[in-house]
C-alpha positions as CSV (number, residue, x, y, z in Angstrom):
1,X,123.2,33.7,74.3
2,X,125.8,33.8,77.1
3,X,124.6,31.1,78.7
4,X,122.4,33.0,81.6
5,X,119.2,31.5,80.6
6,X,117.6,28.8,82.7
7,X,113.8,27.7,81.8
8,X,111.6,30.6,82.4
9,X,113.8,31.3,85.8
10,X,115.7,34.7,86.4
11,X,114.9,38.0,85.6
12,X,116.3,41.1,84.4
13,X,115.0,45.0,85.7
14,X,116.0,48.6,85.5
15,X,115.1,51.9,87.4
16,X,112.1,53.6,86.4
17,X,113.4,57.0,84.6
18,X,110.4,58.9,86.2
19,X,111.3,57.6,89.7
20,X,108.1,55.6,90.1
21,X,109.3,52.4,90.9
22,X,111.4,49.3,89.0
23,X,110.5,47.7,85.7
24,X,110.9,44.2,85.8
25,X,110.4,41.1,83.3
26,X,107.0,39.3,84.0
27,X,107.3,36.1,84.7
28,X,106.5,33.5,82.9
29,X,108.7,33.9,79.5
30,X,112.8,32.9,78.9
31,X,114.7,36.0,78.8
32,X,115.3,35.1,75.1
33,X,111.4,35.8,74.9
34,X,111.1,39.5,75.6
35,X,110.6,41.6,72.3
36,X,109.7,44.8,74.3
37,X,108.6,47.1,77.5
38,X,104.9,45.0,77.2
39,X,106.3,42.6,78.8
40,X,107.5,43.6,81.7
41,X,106.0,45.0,84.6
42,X,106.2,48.4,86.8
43,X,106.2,48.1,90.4
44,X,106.8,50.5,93.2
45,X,109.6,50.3,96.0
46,X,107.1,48.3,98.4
47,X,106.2,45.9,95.3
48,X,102.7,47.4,94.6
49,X,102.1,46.4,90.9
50,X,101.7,49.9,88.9
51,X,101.5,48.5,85.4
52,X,101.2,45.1,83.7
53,X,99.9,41.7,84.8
54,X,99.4,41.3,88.1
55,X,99.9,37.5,88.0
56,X,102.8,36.9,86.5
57,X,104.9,39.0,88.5
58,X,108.3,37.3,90.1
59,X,108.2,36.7,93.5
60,X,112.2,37.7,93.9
61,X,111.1,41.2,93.1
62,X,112.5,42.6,96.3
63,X,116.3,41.8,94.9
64,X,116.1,44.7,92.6
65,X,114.5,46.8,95.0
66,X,116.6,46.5,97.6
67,X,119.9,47.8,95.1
68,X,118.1,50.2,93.9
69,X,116.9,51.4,97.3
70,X,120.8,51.4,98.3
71,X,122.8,52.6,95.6
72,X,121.3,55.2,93.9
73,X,124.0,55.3,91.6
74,X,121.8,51.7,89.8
75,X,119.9,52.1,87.0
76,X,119.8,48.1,85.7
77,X,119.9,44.9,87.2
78,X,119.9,41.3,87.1
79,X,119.3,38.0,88.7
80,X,120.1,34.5,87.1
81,X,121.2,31.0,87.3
82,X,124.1,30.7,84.7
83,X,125.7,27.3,84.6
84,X,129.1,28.2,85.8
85,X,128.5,31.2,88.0
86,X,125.8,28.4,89.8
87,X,128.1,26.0,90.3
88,X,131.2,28.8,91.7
89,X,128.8,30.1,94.1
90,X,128.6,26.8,96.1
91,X,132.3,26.7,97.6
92,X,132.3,30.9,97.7
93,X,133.4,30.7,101.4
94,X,137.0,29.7,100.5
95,X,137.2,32.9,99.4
96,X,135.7,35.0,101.2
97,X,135.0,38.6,100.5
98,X,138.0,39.1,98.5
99,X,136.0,38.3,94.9
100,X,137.0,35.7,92.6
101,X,140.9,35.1,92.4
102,X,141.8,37.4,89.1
103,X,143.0,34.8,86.8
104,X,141.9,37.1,84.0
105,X,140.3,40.7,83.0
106,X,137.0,39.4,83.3
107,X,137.4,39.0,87.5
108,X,137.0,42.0,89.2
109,X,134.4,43.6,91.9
110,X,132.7,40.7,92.5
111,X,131.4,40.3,96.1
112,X,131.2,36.7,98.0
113,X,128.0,37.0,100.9
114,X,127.8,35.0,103.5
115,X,124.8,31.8,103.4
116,X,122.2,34.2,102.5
117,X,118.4,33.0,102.4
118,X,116.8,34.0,98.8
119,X,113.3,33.0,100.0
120,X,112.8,35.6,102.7
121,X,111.0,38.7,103.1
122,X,112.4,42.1,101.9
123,X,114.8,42.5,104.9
124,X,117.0,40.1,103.7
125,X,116.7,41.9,100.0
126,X,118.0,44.9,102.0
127,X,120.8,42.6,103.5
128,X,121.9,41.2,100.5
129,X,122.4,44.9,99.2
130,X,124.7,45.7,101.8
131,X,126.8,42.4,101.2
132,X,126.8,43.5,97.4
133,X,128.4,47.0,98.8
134,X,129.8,48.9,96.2
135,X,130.2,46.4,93.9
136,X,128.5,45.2,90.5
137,X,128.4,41.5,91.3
138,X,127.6,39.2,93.9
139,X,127.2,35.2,94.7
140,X,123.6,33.5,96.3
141,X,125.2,30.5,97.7
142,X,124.1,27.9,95.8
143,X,121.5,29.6,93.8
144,X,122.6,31.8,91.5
145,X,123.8,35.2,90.5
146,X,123.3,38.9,90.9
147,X,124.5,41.8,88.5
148,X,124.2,45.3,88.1
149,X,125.2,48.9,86.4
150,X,124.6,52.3,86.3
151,X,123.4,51.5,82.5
152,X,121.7,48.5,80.7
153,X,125.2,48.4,78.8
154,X,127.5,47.9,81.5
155,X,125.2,45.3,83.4
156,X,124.9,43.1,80.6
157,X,129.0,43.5,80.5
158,X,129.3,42.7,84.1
159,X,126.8,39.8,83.6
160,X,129.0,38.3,80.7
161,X,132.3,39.0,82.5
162,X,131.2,37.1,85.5
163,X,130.0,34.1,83.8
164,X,133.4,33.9,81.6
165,X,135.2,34.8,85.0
166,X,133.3,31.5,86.8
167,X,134.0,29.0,84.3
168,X,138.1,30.3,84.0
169,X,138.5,30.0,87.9
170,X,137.0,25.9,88.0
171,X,139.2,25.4,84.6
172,X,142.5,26.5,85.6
173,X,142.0,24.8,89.1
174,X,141.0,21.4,87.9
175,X,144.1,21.9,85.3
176,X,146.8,21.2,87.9
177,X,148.7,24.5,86.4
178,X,149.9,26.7,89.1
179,X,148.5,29.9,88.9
180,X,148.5,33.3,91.0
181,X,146.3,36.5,90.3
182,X,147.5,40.5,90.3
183,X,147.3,42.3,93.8
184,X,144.6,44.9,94.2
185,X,146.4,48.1,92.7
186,X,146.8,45.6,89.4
187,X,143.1,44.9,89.8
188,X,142.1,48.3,90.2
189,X,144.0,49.8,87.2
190,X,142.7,47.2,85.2
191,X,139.5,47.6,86.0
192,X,139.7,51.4,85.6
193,X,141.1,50.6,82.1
194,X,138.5,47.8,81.3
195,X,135.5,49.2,82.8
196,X,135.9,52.8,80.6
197,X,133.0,54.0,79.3
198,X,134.5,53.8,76.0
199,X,135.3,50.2,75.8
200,X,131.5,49.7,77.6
201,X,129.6,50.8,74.6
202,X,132.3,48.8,72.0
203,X,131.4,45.7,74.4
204,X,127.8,46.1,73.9
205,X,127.7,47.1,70.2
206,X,129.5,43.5,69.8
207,X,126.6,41.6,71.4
208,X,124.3,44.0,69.6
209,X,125.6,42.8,66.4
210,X,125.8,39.6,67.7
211,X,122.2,39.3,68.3
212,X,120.9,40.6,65.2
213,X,123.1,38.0,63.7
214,X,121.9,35.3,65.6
215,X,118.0,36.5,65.0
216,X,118.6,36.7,61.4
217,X,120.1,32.6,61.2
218,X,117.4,31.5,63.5
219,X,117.9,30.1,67.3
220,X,115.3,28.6,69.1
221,X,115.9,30.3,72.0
222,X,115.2,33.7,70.5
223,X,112.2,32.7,68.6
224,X,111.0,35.8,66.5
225,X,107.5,35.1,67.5
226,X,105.5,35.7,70.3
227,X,105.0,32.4,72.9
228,X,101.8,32.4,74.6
229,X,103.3,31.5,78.6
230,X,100.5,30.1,80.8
């Protein structure tokens, strides 16, 4: 619904509570597609397949691996290829590592890597970890987006707020407006106030009810039945 859905592409994970391994959306269905757990897949830190069907499992498995391998403090995860966040990711080196300019709440701990190669083996997984650091967000160049939490409820705000944050930055740029952003004790305090765990779980009831809204009207991206993937 937030505009993170490409095709059948990207995929969405979280740590397995009994510390077997990562659960992990099979591939092969549109995020709008998955009604519950049986479609996703259980995997083990070196990607041995645990539960589910063994082929239909993403081959970009070792992204959420290699978080959750480093910062121990993950629980959820996700890669995508929103439309904005896609197209911000290209000319990320004008940046940086400072993040995306905070034009707005919505920009905040948000890493920029270096050219990074999304096809490789599981090094570079571990590499791209260490680029993400300590933060919730990252860029692939020209690829797509990464985004994480220590909950389900604060990824999916992260994810949101980074897609919102990508489209402002492109639209106050091409306005011909001139613009600053807050300096990084601003940032901070706002994203102390912003990131509470209060305000986390009022942000996600919102897309809860959102949802069941949007189920009940009808969207053909959230069909309520079943799709039979190849």
């Amino acid at each position: 619904m937030e505009g993170h859905g490409n095709f059948t592409l990207g995929h969405l994970a979280f740590r397995d509570p009994e510390g077997r391994g990562v659960w992990i959306k099979r591939w092969g269905m549109t995020l709008g597609e998955v009604p519950d757990w049986t479609d996703h897949q259980l995997i083990n830190f070196d990607g041995n397949l645990l539960y589910g069907d063994g082929n239909k499992c993403h081959s970009e498995w070792p992204i959420h691996v290699g978080i959750y391998k480093r910062r121990p403090d993950i629980n959820a995860s996700a890669y995508t290829h929103p439309r904005y966040g896609t197209v911000f990711s290209r000319p990320a080196s004008l940046y940086g590592h400072r993040g995306i300019p905070a034009v707005s709440l919505p920009s905040r701990r948000i890493a920029l890597p270096e050219n990074l190669n999304l096809f490789a083996a599981s090094e570079w997984a571990m590499e791209m970890a260490e680029v993400l650091d300590d933060n919730y967000a990252m860029f692939l160049r020209n690829h797509g987006v990464v985004f994480c939490g220590p909950s389900i409820e604060k990824m999916i705000i992260v994810g949101t707020n980074l897609e919102t944050a990508c489209q402002q930055q492109p639209e106050i740029t091409a306005s011909g407006m001139k613009y600053d952003w807050p300096d990084d004790e601003e940032r901070q305090r706002k994203a102390g106030s912003m990131g509470d765990e209060r305000n986390i779980g009022l942000f996600f009831d919102y897309f809860v009810n959102k949802l069941a809204a949007t189920q009940q009207l009808g969207d053909p991206n959230i069909p309520l039945e079943r799709r039979n993937a190849r």
